[in-house]
C-alpha positions as CSV (number, residue, x, y, z in Angstrom):
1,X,-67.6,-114.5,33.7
2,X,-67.0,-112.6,30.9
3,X,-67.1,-112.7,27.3
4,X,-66.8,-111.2,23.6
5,X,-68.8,-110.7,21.0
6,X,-67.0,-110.8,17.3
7,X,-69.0,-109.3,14.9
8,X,-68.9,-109.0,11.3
9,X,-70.7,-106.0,9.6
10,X,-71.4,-104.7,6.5
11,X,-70.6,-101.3,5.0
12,X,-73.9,-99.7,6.8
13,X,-73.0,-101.3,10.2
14,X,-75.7,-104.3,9.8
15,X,-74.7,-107.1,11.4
16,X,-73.9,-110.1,9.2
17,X,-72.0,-112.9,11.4
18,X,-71.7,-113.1,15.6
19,X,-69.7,-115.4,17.1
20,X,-69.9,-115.1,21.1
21,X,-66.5,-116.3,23.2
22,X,-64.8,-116.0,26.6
23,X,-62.9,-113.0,27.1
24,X,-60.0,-115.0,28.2
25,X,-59.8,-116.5,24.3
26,X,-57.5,-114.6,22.3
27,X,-59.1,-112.7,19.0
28,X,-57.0,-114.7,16.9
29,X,-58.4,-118.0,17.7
30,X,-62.0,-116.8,16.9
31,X,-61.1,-115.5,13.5
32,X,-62.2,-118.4,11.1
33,X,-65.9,-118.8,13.4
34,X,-66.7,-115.6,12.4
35,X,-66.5,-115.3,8.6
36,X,-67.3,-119.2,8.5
37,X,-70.7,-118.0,10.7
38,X,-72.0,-115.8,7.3
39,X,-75.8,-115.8,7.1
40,X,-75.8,-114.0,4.4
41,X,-74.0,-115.2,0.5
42,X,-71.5,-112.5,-1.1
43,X,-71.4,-112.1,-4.0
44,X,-68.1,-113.6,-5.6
45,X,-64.9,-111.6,-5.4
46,X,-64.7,-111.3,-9.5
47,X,-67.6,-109.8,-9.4
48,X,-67.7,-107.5,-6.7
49,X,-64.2,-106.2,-5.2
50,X,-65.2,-107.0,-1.3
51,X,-62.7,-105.2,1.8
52,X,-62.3,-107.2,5.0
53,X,-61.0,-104.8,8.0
54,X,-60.4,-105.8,11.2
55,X,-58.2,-104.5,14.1
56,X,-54.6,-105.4,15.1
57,X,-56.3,-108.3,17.3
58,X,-56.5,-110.0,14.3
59,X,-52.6,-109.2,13.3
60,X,-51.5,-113.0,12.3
61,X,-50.2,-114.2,9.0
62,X,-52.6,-117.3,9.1
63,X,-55.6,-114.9,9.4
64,X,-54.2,-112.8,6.4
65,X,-54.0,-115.8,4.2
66,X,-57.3,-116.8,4.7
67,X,-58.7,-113.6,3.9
68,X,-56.5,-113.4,0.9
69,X,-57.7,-116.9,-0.1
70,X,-61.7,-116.2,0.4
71,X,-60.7,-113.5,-2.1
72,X,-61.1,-110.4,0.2
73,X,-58.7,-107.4,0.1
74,X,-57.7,-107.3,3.5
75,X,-57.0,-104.4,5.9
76,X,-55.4,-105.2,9.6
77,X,-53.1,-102.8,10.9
78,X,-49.9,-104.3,12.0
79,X,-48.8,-104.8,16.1
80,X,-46.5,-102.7,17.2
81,X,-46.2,-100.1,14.1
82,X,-48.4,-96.6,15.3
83,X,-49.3,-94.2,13.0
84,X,-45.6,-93.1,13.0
85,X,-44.3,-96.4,10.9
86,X,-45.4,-95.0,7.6
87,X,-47.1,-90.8,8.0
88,X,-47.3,-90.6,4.5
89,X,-49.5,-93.9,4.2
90,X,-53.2,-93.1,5.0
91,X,-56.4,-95.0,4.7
92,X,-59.8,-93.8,5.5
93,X,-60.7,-95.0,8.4
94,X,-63.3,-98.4,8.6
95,X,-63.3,-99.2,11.8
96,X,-65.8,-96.8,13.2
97,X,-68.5,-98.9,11.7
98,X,-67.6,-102.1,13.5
99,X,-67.6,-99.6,16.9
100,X,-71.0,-98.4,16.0
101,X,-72.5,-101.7,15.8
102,X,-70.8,-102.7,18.8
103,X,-72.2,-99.4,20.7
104,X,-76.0,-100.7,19.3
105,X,-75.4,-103.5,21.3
106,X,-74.6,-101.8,24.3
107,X,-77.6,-99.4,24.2
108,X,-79.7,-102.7,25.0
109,X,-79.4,-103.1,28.9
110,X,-79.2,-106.6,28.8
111,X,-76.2,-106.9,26.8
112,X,-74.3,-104.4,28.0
113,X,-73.5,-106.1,31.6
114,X,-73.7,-109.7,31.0
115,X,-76.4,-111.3,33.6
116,X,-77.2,-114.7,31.6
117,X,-75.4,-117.5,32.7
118,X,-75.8,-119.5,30.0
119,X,-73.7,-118.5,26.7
120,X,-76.5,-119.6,24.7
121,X,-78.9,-117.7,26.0
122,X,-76.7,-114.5,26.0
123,X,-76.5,-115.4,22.2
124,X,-79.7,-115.4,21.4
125,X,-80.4,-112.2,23.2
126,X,-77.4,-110.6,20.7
127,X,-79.1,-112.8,17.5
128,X,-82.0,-110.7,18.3
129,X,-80.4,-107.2,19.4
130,X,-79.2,-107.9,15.9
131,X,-82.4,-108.6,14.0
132,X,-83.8,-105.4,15.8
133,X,-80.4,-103.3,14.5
134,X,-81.5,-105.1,10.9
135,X,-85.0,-104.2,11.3
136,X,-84.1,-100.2,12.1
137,X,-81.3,-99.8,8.9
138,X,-84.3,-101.3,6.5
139,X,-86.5,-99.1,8.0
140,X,-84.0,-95.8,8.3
141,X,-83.4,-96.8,3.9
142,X,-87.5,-95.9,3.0
């Protein structure tokens, strides 16, 4: 019995979207759950420039285009190309936020070894490891 957790973060690492599924569920297929699961409104793209980055899990055309068409600018590295496809082409690196978040989660015992049964109760224990990662960020900004 085991499962994922796709989260959606902010710049800071605070969680904005989860979406729980079963580890035998492809990334892809998870993709529009996530940024459809917002609980928080952004700002609109011609206002505010807004990056979506994600890993090569998420390496599909259809989840590109709907990126491009919620008007994000959208970072997934391609499958199969390693940092030898391009060496002169560098970005700074985003994805260490996501893996920060996720390692938040896994300092809480209870989510780091899955004992609920239920998926619903196992989301509301990561619903409230996240109100508890929200409540430490507001508190680490005074």
């Amino acid at each position: 019995m085991g499962s994922k957790r796709h989260i959606i973060v902010d710049q800071n690492g605070v969680p904005l979207a989860l979406v729980v599924s079963g580890a035998n569920v492809h990334d892809s297929k998870e993709h529009d759950h996530g940024w459809d699961s917002l609980v928080v409104a952004r700002p609109r793209p011609a206002v505010l420039e807004q990056h979506a980055c994600e890993d090569k899990g998420y390496d599909f055309p259809v989840c590109r285009r709907k990126l491009a068409k919620k008007g994000y600018v959208v970072h997934i590295p391609y499958r199969g190309l390693g940092m030898e496809a391009n060496p002169m082409k560098r970005h700074p690196s985003r994805r260490w936020v996501v893996e920060r978040t996720g390692r938040w989660h896994n300092l809480f015992r209870e989510l780091k070894i899955r004992y609920c049964r239920k998926s619903i109760n196992y989301e509301a224990l990561v619903q409230f490891a996240n109100a508890v990662i929200c409540f430490r960020m507001t508190r680490s900004w005074n």
